[in-house]
N, C-alpha and C positions, 0 to 999 in steps of 0.2 A: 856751297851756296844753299841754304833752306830755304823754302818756302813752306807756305801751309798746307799744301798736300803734304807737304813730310810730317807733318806734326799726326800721329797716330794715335789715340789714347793713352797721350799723356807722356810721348814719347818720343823723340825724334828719328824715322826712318830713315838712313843716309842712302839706302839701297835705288834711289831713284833723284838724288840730291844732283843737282849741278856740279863741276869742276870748274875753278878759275884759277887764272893764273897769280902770281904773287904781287904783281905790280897792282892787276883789280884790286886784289885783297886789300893791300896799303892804303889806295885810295880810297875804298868803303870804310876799313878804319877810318882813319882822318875823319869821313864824314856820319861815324858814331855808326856804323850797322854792323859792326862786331861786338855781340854779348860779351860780357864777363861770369865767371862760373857765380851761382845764385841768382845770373838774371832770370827773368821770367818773361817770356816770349808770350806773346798774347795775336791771335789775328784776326785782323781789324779790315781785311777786306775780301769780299768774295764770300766763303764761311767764317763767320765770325762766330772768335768764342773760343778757339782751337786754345788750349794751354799748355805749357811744358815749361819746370820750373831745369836752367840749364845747368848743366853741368860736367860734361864732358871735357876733356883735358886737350885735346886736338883744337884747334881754333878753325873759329866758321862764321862766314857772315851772311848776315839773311837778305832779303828783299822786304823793298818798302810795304808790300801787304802784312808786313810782322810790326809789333811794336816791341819795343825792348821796356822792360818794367825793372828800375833799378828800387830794390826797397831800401828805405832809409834804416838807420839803426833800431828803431824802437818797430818794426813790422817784419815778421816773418816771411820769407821768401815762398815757403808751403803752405804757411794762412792762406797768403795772397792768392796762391794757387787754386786755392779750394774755392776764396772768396766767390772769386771768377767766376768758378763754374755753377755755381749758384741761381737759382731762381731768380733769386732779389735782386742781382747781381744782373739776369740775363732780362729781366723786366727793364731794368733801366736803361741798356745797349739797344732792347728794340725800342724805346723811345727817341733816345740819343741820335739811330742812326740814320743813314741818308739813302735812295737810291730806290728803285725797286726791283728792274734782273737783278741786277748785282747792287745788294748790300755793302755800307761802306759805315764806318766810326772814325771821325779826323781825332788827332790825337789833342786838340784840346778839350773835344768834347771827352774822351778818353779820360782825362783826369778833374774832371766833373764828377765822377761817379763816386756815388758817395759806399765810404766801405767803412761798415760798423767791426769794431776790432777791442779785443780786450787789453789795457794797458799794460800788463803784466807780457813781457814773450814768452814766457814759460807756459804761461797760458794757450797762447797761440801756438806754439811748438805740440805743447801736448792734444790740442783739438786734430790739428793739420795729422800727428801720430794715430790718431784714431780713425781717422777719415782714410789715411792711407792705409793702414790696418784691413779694414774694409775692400777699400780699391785692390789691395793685394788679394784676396779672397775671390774678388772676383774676377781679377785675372785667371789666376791659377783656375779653376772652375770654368772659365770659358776654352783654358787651353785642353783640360777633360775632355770636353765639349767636340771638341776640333778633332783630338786623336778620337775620341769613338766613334765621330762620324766618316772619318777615314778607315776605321776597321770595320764601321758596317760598309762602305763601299767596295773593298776588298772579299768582305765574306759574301757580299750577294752577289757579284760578280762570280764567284766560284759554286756559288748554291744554283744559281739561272746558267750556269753553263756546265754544272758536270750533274745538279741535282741530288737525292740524298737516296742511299739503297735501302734493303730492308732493314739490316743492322742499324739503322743511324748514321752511317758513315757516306763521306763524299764520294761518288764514282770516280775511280783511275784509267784516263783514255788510256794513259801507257800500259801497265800492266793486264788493261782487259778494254784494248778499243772491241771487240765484238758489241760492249754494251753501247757503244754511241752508231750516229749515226751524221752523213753531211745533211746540212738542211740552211737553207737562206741565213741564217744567223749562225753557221757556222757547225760545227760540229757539238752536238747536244745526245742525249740519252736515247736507246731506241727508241722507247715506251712511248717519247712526249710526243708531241706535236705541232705544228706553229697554223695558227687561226688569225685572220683580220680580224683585229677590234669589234666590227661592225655584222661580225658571223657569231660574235656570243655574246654579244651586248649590245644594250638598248643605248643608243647616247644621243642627248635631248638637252640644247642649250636653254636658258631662264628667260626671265620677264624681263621685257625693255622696259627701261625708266622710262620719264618722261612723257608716257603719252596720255592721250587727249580722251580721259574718261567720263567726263560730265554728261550726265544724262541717264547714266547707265547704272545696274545695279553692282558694287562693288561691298570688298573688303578687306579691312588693312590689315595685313599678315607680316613677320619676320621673315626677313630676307635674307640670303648668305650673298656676300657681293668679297671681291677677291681680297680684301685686305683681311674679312674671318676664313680663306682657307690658307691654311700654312702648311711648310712642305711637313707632313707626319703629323700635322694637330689641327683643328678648330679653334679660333679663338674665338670667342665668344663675348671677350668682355666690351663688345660695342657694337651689340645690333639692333638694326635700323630696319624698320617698316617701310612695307609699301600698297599702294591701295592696287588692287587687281577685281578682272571680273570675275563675279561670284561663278559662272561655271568652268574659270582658268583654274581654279584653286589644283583640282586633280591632277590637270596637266602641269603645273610646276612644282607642286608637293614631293618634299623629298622624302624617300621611306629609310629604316634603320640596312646599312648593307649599301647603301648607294657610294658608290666612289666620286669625288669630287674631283674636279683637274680646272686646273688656271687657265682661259683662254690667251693669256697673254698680260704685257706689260713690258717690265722690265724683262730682261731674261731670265735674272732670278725668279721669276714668278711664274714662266713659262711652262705649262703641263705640272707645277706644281700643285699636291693634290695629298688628300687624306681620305680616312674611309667616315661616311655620317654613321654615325650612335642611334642617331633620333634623340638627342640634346633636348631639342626643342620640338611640343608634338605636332605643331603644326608648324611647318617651315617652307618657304619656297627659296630659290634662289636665283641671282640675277644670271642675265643673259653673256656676261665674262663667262662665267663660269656653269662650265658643263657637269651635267647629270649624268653619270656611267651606270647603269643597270647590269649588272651581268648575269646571265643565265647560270644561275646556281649549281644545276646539274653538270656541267662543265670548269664552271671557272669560278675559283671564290674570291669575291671582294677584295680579300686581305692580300692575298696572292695577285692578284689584279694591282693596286695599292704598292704593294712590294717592284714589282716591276715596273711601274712608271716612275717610281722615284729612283730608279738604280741609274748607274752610268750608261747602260745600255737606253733607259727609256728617255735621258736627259738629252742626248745625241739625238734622236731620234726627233726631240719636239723641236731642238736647235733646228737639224740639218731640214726636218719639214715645215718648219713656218717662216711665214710671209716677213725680213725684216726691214727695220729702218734705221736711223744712229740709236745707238743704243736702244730699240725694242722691237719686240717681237710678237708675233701670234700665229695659232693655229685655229682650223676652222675643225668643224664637226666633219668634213669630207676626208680631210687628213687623217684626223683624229681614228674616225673607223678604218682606213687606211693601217692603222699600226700594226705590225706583227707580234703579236703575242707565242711566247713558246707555252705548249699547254701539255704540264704531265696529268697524271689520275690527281682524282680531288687528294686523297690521302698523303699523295707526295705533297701536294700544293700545301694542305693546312701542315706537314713535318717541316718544310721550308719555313713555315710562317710562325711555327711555334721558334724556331732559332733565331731568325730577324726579330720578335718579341722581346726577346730576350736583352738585345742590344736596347731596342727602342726604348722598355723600360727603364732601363740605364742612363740613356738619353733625357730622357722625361724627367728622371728624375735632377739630373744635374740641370737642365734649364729651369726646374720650379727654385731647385738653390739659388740659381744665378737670380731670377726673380727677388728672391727674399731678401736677395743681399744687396738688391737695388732699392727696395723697401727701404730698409732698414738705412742704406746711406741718408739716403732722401729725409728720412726721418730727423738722421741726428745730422745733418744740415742744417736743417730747418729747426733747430734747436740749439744746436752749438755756434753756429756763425750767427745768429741773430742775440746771442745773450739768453734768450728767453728760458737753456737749462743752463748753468755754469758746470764746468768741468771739477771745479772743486765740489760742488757739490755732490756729482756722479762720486767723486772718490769717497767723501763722508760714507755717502752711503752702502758702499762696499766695503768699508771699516764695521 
């Protein structure tokens, strides 16, 4: 039995699908909730928008939050698919639909929708080929993504718990425990050390929204608020101002070297945190999100940065903040609370030049995956609307 939680970009996950027995199954036959292979499964309540054009050989039947989309002869089953997911397509679903927690599309509004399409199905086959093209790209690319972020989990796990010697190479507890030692987090190198948060760093929550500044002298400054900090990056491409008083500016100014951390949200978002560049030269940020200062001579930023992102510091922000269904947060008491393992700076920046190394890596395949989102979005917005013809694209590659 599918539902729309199974439908996963673009694909059916059976790994969480319902079991029925064979007489259900009969009876939802009969009353049409068994696809046929080319159907095209659309959901139409709850998240609306979900697509997956079917085609699996095992027989399955959905629940009434699915609609079953039978294309006629002259429409492509993977047009249609694409149709769907479309702008123009998802502009006229939120007009369409009903409800406001929960979103709903009745199915005669369903086929109200108007869907522009080229008469030719060669046509349409070959756009839907193109589109998928693309969507194939950026799977593959996201699944990059996923293994290296699971090889930097592994490798910083082993960099924060055995450390790197003077050769360059990982410390071996087995062949030489003389060089470790036990300590709170477990057995780590002699040399390092483990320090509270709050014994080598400065950590200083942002500006409250909202308040009540008339009268007073002020000025409107950029703000970092937690949807521009991402775990390992700044995103920048949507920042928002806020008026503050002319002598707060210092106390929430972020300087180059400052570590940012998530005060909370979702749990994803939890102690998530990158290191500030100084982007932007004058910048404050909101009260989510904390300011980490670290005392330089001790502990560097990057290395600070490195270990609150690892699986050890990800534990840490879970098993210490405050939760509720699904979120979570920490406070600045906690926060300096953390145990930090502290080798010599020189070890810290040799850890950090190696994690560098992945992150770039990283970096680099999320800007792909960006461009290939571009670029979908593009010949969408071109191809399903007419406005470039696919013969055309071919001329001109002739």
């Amino acid at each position: 039995m599918v539902n729309v939680k199974d439908i996963v970009d673009g694909n059916i996950d059976y790994a969480g699908a319902a079991r029925i027995s064979e007489h259900d199954f009969f009876l939802l036959e009969r009353n049409n909730c068994v696809p046929r292979r080319e159907d095209v499964l659309f959901s139409k309540d709850g998240t609306i928008g979900r697509v997956v054009v079917f085609r699996d050989e095992e027989p399955v039947a959905v629940l009434s939050s699915l609609a079953i989309l039978r294309a006629q002869d002259d429409l492509n089953p993977d047009f249609l698919a694409h149709v769907l997911r479309s702008h123009h397509t998802k502009r006229q679903i939120e007009i369409l639909s009903s409800g406001s927690a929960l979103k709903r599309i009745v199915l005669q509004d369903l086929a109200k929708l108007a869907i522009p399409m080229p008469v030719v199905l060669e046509e349409q086959a070959l756009i839907a080929a193109i589109l998928d093209t693309v969507d194939d790209a950026i799977r593959y690319t996201e699944l990059v993504i996923a293994k290296l972020k699971q090889v930097r989990a592994g490798l910083l796990h082993d960099l924060l718990t055995y450390g790197i010697d003077e050769n360059g190479d990982l410390r071996d507890p087995v062949r030489h425990p003389e060089q470790f030692k036990e300590s709170e987090l477990g057995l780590i190198p002699r040399e390092w050390e483990v320090s509270r948060l709050g014994t080598v760093a400065n950590v200083r929550s942002g500006v409250t929204l909202g308040r009540d500044l008339s009268g007073s002298t002020t000025v409107e400054l950029p703000y970092l608020r937690v949807f521009n900090v991402q775990d390992g990056f700044v995103d920048l491409s949507d920042v928002k101002t806020i008026k503050v008083l002319t002598h707060e500016v210092d106390k929430y100014r972020l300087e180059a070297g400052d570590v940012l951390m998530n005060e909370g949200g979702d749990f994803d978002k939890l102690g998530r945190g990158t290191v500030w560049l100084g982007q932007i030269e004058v910048c404050l940020h909101q009260n989510h999100v904390f300011r980490v200062r670290s005392d330089r001579a001790r502990l560097s930023p990057h290395f600070l940065a490195s270990v609150s992102s690892s699986n050890y510091g990800k534990r840490f922000f879970v098993l210490s903040s405050k939760q509720s269904t699904n979120l979570a947060s920490i406070n600045s008491s906690q926060l300096n609370n953390f145990p930090i393992p502290i080798p010599l700076l020189a070890e810290q920046d040799a850890i950090t030049r190696v994690v560098d190394v992945i992150d770039s890596r990283l970096s680099s395949e999320a800007m792909t995956v960006s461009k290939f989102r571009l670029l979908k979005q593009g010949l969408m917005d071109d191809l399903l609307t007419g406005r470039v013809r696919v013969v055309d694209l071919l001329s001109a590659e002739e």
